[in-house]
C-alpha positions in Angstrom: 0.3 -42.9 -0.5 0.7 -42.5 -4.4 3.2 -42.6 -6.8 4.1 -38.9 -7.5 5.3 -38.2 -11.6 8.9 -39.1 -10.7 7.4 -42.5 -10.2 7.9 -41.9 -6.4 5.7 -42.5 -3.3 4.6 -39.4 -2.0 1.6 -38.2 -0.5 -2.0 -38.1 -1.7 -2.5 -34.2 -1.7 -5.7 -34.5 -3.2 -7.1 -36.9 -0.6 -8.6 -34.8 2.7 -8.0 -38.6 4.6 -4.2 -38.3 3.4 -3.4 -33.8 4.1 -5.1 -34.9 7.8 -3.0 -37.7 8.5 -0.3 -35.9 7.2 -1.1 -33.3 9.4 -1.2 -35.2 12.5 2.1 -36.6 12.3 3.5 -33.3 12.1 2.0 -31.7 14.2 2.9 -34.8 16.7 7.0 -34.4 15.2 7.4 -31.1 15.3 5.4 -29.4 18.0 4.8 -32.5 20.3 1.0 -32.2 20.0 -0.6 -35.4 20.4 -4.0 -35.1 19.9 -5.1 -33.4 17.2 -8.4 -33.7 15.0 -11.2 -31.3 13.1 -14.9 -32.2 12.4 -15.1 -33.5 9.1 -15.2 -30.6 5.8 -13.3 -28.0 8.0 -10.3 -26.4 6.9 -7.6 -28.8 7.1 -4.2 -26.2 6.7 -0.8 -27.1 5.5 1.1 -26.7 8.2 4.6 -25.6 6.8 3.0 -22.0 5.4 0.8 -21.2 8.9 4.1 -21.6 10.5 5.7 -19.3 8.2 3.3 -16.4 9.1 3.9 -17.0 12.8 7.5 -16.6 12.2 7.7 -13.7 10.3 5.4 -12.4 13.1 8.2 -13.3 15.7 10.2 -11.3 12.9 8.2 -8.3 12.9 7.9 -7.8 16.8 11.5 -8.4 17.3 12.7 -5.9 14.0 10.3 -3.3 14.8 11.7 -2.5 17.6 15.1 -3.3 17.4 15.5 -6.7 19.9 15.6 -10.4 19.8 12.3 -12.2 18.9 10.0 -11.7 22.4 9.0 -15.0 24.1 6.9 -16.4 26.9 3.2 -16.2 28.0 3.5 -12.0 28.3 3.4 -12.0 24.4 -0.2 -12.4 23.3 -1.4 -12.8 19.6 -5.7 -12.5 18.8 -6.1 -15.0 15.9 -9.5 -13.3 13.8 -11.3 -16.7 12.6 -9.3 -19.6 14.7 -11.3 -22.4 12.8 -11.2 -25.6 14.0 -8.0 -26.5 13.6 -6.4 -23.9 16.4 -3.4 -24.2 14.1 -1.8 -20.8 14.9 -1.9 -20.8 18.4 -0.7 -24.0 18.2 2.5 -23.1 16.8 2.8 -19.9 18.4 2.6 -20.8 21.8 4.5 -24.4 20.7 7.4 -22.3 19.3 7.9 -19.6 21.1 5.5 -19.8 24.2 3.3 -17.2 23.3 -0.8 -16.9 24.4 -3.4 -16.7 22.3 -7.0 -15.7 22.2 -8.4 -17.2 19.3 -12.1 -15.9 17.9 -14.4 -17.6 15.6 -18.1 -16.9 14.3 -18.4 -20.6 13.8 -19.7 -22.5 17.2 -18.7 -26.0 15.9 -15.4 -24.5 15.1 -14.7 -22.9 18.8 -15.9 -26.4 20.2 -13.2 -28.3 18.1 -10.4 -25.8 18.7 -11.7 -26.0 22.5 -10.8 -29.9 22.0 -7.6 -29.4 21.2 -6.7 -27.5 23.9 -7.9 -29.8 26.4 -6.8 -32.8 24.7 -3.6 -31.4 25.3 -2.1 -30.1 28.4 0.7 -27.9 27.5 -2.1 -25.8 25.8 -4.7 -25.3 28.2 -3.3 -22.5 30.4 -2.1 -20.6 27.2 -5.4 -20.6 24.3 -8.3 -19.0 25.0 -11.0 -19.4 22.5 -14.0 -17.4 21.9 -17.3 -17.3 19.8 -17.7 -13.8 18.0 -21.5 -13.3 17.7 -21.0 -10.2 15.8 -20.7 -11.8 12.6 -19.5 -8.4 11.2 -16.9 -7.0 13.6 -13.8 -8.6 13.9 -12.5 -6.8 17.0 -15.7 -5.4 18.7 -17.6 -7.5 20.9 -14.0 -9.5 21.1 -11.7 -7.3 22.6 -12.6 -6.0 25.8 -11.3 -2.1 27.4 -7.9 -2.2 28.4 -6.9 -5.5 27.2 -4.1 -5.1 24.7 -2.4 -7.8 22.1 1.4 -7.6 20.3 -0.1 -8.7 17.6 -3.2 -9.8 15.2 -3.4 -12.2 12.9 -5.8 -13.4 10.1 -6.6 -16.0 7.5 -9.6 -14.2 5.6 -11.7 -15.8 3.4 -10.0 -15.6 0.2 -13.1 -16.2 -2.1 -15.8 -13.4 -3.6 -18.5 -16.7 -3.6 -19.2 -20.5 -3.4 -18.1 -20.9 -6.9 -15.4 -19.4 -7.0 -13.9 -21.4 -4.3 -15.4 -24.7 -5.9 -13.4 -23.5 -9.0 -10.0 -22.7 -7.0 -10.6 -26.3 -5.5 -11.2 -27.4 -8.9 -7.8 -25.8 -10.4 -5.7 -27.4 -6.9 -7.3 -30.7 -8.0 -5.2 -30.2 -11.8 -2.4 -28.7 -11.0 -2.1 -32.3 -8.6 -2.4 -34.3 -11.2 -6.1 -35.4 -11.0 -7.2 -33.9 -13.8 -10.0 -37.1 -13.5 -12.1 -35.8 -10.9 -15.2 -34.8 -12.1 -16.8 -34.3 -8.4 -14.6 -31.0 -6.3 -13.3 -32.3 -4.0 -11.7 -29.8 -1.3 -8.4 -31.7 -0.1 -7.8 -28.8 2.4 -11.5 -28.9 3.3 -13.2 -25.9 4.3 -16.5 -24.7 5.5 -18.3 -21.4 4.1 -17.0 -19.4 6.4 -13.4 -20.3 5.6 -13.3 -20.2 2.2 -15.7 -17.4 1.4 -17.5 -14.4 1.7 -19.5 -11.2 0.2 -16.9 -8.9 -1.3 -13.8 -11.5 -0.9 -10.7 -10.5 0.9 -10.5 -7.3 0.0 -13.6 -6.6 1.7 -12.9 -8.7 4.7 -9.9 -6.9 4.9 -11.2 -3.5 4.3 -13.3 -4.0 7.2 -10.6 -5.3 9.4 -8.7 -2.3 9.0 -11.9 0.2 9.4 -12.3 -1.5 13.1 -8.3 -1.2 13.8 -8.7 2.4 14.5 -11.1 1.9 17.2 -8.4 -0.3 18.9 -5.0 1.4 18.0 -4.1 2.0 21.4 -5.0 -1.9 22.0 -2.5 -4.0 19.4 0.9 -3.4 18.3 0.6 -4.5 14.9 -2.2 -5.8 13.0 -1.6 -8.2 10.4 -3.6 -10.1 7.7 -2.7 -12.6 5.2 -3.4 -11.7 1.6 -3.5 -14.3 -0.9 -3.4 -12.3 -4.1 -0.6 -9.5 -5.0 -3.4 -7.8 -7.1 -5.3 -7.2 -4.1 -2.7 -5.3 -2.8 -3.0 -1.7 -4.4 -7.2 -1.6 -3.4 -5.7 -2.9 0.6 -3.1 0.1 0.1 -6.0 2.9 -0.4 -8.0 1.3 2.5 -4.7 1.8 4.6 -4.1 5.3 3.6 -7.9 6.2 4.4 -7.2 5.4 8.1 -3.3 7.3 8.4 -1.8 4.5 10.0 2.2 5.2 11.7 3.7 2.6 9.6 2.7 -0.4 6.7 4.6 -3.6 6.0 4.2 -6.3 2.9 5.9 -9.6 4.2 6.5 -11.9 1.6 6.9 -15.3 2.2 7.6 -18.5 0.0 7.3 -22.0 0.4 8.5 -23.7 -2.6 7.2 -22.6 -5.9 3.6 -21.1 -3.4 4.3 -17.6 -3.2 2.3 -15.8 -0.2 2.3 -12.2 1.6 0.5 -10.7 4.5 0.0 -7.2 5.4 1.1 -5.4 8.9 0.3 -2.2 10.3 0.3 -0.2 13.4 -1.0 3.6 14.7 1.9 3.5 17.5 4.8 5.8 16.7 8.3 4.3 17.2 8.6 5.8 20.4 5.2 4.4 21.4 6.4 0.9 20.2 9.7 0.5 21.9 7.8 1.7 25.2 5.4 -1.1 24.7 8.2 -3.8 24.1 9.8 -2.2 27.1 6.5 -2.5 29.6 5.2 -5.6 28.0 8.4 -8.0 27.1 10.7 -6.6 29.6 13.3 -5.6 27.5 15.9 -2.8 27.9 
């Protein structure tokens, strides 16, 4: 704990120990997972803002095609870059039963995610985690002919290079008060693979939505977090380039944090409500 400057005891945000434990309990609170842990410098998420994507997501399915938000193991979600934490799954399936197949390029990563699952039963029969080899293909190599998912989801790596993430972590450290700290310290943690890579998010992203057309038959909608609005407009033109039925921009808030994530899908309305209908047994 430290005092917070109200003079109040609040957290330690800028203490990886501290955003784990914190982690931990909630995840133990809220989504009655008790055994939860990550190998030391992997991403360590805050927990209330990956729960906000996977409700909007609930949002999305149920909005685009006109019913109640779609529960129970039929509704399956492919998580692009799971990391070690498993966190969306986790939530998914916690909150509305939903199954996942979560991917990662990291080993270590898929065998601390795979930990998880076992560690806790109510997880076991709905995560499936797998390593992608193809360290530049999201879906290929992943998803296999004739499988199909409601939905995709994404945390890219929002940095262009190590530095820049050092100086992200850096500018997190002063906006917390620790202006101090001389050494970065990453209080969310975070391997290369998680924070960073070649091109930054727009390419990651660009990429991701390249591959889509080669599964559009396979996912309703395919969604991607995108951490900066001025990324947008360069996401927009890599969209357009592919002709895409329909584009969504979610916006989302937590606090002061302001956050978005992209959606799209190549099935026509007609195609989607016939997919809820097969799929989620709706009328």
């Amino acid at each position: 704990m430290a005092l917070n400057p109200y003079g109040d005891q609040s957290i330690d945000f800028s203490n990886p120990f501290a955003v784990k434990i914190l982690n931990k309990a909630l995840l133990n609170h809220f989504y009655e997972i008790k055994n939860w842990d990550i190998p030391e410098h992997y991403l360590c998420p805050p927990i209330p803002g990956r729960a906000d994507y996977i409700h909007y997501v609930a949002d999305l399915l149920a909005e685009s095609v006109h019913c109640t938000i779609p529960t129970g193991k039929n509704v399956k979600g492919l998580d692009i870059g799971v990391g070690a934490n498993c966190i969306y799954p986790i939530i998914g399936h916690q909150e509305y039963g939903w199954s996942f197949t979560g991917s990662d390029i990291d080993a270590v990563a898929i065998k601390a995610a795979k930990n998880i699952v076992a560690a806790n039963p109510s997880l076991s029969d709905a995560i499936t985690l797998k390593h992608q080899q193809q360290r530049n293909h999201m879906f290929k190599g992943l998803v296999k002919p004739g499988e199909q998912f409601d939905f995709s989801i994404c945390n890219p790596p929002f940095h262009a290079s190590a530095a820049e993430a050092a100086a992200g972590s850096k500018k997190k450290v002063h906006n917390l008060g620790k202006q101090k700290l001389n050494d970065t310290v990453l209080n969310f943690g975070g391997q290369q693979t998680e924070l960073w890579c070649e091109g930054g998010e727009i390419s990651f992203i660009r990429k991701m939505i390249e591959e889509s057309t080669d599964f559009a038959d396979q996912c309703l909608w395919f969604t991607s977090l995108v951490s900066k609005g001025s990324n947008l407009p360069f996401i927009y033109r890599a969209l357009e380039r592919v002709e895409p039925f329909e584009v969504r921009t979610i916006e989302m808030a937590q606090g002061q944090k302001l956050s978005r994530f992209v959606a799209w899908t190549f099935l026509s309305f007609e195609e989607q409500v016939a997919w809820a209908k097969k799929r989620w047994a709706i009328r």
